[in-house]
C-alpha positions as CSV (number, residue, x, y, z in Angstrom):
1,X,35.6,7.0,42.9
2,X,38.5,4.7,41.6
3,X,41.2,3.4,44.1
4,X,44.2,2.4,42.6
5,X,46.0,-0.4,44.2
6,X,49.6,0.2,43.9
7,X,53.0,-2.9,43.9
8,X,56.3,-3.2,42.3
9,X,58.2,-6.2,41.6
10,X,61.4,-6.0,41.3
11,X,64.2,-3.2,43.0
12,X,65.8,-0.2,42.9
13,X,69.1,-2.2,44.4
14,X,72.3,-1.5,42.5
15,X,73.5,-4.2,40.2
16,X,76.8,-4.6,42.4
17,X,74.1,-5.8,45.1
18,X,72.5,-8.0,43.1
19,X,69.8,-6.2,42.4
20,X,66.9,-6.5,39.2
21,X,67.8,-5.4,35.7
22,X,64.2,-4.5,35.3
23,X,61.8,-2.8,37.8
24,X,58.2,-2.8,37.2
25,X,55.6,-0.6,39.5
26,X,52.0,-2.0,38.7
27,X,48.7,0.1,39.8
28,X,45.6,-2.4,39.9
29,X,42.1,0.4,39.5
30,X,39.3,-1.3,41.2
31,X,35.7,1.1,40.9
32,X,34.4,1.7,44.6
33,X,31.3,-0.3,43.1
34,X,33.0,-3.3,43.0
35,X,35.8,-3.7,46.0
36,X,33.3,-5.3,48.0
37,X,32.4,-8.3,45.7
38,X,36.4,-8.8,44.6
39,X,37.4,-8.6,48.1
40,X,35.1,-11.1,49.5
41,X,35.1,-13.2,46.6
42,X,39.2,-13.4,47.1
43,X,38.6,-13.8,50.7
44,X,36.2,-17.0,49.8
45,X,39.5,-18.6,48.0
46,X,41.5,-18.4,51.4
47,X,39.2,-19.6,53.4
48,X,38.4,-22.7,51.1
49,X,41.9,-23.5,50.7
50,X,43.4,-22.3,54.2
51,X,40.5,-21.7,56.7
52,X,41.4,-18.4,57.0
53,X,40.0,-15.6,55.0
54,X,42.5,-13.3,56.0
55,X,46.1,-15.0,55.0
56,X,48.3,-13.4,51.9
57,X,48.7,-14.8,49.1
58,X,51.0,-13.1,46.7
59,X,52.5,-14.2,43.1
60,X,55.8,-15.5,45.2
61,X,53.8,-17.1,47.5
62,X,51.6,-18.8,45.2
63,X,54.3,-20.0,42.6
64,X,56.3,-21.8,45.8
65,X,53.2,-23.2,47.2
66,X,53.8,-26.0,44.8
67,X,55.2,-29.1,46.3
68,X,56.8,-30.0,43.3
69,X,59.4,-27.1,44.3
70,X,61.9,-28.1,47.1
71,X,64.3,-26.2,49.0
72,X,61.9,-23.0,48.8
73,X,59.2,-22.4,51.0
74,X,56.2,-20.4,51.2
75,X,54.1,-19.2,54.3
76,X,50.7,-20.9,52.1
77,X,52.7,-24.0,50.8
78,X,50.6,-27.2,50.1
79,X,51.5,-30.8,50.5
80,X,49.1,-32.2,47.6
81,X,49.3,-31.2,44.1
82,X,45.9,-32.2,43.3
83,X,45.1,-29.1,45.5
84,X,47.7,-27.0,44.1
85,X,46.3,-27.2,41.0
86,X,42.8,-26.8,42.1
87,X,44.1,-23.4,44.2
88,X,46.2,-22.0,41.2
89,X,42.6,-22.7,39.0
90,X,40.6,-20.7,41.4
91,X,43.4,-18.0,41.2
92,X,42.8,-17.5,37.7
93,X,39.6,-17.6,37.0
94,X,39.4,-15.5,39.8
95,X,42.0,-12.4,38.2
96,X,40.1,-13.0,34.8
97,X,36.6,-13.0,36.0
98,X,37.4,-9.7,38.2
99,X,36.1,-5.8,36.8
100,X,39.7,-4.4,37.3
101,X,41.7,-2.0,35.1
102,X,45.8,-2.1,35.0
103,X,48.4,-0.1,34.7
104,X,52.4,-0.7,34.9
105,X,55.1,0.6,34.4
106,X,58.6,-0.9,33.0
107,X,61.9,0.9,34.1
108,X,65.3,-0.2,32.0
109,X,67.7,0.6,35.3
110,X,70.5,0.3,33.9
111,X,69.6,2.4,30.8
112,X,67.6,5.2,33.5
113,X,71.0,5.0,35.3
114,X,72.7,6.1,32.3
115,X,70.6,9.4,31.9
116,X,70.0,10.4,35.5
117,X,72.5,8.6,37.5
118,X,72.2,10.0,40.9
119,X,67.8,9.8,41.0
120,X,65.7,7.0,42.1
121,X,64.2,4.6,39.3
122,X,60.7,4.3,42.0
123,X,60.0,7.7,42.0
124,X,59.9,8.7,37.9
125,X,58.0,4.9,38.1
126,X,55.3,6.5,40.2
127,X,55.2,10.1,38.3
128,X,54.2,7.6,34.9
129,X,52.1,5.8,37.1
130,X,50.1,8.8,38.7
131,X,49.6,10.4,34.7
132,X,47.9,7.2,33.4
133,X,45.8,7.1,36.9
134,X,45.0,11.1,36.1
135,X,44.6,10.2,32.6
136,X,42.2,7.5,33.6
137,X,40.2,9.6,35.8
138,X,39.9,12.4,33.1
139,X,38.2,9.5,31.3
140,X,35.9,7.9,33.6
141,X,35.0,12.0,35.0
142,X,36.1,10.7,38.6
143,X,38.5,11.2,41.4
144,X,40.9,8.3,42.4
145,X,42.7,7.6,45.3
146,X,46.2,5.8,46.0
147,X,46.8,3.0,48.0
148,X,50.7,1.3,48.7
149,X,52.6,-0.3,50.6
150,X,55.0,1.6,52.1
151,X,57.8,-0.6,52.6
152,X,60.1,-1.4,49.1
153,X,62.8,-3.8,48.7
154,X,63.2,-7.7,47.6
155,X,64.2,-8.7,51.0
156,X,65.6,-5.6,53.0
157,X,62.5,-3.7,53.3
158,X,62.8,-0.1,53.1
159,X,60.3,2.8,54.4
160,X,59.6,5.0,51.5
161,X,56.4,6.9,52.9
162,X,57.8,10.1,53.4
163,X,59.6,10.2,49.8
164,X,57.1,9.3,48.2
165,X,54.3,11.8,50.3
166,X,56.9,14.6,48.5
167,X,56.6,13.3,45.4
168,X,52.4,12.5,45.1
169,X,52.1,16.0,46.2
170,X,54.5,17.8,44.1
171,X,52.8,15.9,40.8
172,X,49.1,16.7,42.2
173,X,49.6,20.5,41.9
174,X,53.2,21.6,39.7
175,X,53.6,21.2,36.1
176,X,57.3,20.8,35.2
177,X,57.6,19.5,31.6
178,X,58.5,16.2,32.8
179,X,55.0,15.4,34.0
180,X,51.5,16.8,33.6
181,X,49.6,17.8,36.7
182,X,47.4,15.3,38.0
183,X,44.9,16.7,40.2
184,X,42.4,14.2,40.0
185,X,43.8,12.5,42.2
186,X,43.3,12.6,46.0
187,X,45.4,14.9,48.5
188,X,47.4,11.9,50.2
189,X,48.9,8.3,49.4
190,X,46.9,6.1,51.8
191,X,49.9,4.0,53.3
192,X,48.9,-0.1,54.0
193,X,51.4,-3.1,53.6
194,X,50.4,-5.9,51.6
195,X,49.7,-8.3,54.2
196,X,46.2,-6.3,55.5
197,X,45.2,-5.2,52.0
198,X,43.6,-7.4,49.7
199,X,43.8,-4.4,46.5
200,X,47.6,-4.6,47.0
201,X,47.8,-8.9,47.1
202,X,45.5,-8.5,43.6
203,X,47.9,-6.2,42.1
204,X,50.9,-8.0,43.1
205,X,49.4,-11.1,40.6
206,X,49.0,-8.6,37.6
207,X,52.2,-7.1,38.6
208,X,54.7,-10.1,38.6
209,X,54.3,-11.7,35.5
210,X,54.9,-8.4,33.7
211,X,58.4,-8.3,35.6
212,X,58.9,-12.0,34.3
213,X,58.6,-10.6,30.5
214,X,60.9,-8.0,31.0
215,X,63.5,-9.4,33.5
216,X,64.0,-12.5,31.5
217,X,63.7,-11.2,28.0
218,X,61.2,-13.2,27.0
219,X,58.5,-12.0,24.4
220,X,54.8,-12.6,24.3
221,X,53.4,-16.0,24.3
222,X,56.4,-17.5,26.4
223,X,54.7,-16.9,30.3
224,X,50.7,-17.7,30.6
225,X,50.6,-15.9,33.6
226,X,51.6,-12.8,31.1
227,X,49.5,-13.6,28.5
228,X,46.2,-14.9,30.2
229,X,46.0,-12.9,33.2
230,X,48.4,-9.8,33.0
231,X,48.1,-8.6,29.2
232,X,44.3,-9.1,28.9
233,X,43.5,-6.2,32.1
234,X,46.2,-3.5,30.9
235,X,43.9,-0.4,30.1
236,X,42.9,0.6,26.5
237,X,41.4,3.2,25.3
238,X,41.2,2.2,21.4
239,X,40.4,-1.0,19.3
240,X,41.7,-2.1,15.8
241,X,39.9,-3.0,13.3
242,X,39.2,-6.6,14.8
243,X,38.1,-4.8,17.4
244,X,40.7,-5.7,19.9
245,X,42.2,-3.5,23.0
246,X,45.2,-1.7,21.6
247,X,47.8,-1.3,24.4
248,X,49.7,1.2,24.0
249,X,52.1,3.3,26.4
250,X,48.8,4.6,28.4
251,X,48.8,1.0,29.8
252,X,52.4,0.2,29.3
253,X,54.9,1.8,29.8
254,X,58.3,1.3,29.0
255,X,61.4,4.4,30.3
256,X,63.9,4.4,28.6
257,X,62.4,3.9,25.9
258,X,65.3,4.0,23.1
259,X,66.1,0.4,24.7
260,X,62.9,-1.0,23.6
261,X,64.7,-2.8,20.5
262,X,66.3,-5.1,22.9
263,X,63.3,-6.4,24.4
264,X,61.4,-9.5,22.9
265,X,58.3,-8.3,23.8
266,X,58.5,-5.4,21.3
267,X,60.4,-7.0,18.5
């Protein structure tokens, strides 16, 4: 069996609020063969750094835990940048070193606005997402399960359990045209936040750096994190003829996509 670590960055607040151009929901697909090893080998970095195997550490958290940025803090912020650097190190060896497939999604709100002005962004997010897990699945001839945190939102946390129960079940079993059954995938969500699940704290590393592409126009080669960390784990199922992952929209996807051309990352 696959679980499939599921976290968003970004929002679906409105722009009057403030709220992201971009969202991004990311799904991080650990084999049941290997949780064990990545979660204590994560859980080896927190203890090292903070005595305590059991703190969060999330791609916020970590970026602010440099002491070279003031006037933000961070619940795992250091006072030495010798060990800053040494932390962030660990980090990334860590999320290269680690079996884990990705997935993500890239929602255009304002351009999903546009076509379906009254519907979430989150929920036709998690639809793509649950196709390429199902799609994955149909692959690997397994069964998956997914794992979230139920709360969404920047700084006003919302509950979204009970929508998004609706909308995992509807996909697992109907067949509309906009999505393709996916019933591969296990009966329920399994509902955990962040701070107790080390799947979800993985994910949210993958899962940032994509938003930073997207949210700030930027195109490949501009953010590290992207390139050496995010970019190398997104799923392929085909090579060139260099024989190197092609990522395509089974990894990536971006909705809508006739506003692709105004993205770096695909020009």
């Amino acid at each position: 069996m696959y679980l499939m670590y599921i976290d968003e960055s970004g929002n679906t607040v409105s722009f009057q609020e403030d709220g992201t151009k971009i969202l991004v929901l990311a799904g991080c697909i650990i084999s049941e063969e290997d949780k064990i090893r990545i979660e204590c080998k994560f859980r080896e970095i927190k203890e090292k750094y903070y005595f305590n195997a059991d703190i969060e550490i999330k791609s916020n958290f970590l970026r602010y835990a440099n002491p070279d940025i003031l006037g933000i803090d961070s619940p795992i912020k250091l006072h030495s940048r010798e060990k800053y650097d040494a932390l962030e190190k660990d980090i990334t060896e860590f999320l290269k070193e680690i079996n884990i497939n990705l997935i993500s999604i890239v929602i255009d709100k304002k351009a999903y606005w546009e076509r379906y002005p009254a519907q979430n962004p989150y929920d036709a997010a998690y639809i793509f997402l649950l196709e390429r897990f199902q799609a994955f699945l149909e692959y690997k001839n397994s069964l998956g399960l997914c794992i979230i945190d139920p709360r969404e939102g920047t700084v006003e946390k919302k509950h979204i359990d009970k929508e998004l129960d609706k909308v995992h079940n509807l996909v697992r079993w109907t067949d509309d045209g906009f999505w393709k059954k996916c019933p591969r995938i296990i009966e329920r969500i399994l509902f955990s936040s962040s701070d107790l699940t080390v799947g979800i704290q993985i994910c949210d590393l993958y899962c940032y750096p994509i938003f930073n592409i997207f949210e700030y126009n930027k195109k490949k080669g501009d953010y590290w994190r992207f390139d050496k960390l995010s970019y190398l784990k997104l799923c392929s199922y085909k090579e060139d003829i260099n024989r190197k992952p092609i990522i395509d929209e089974n990894s990536l996807k971006f909705f809508p996509g006739e506003t692709k051309k105004d993205f770096q990352f695909y020009q």
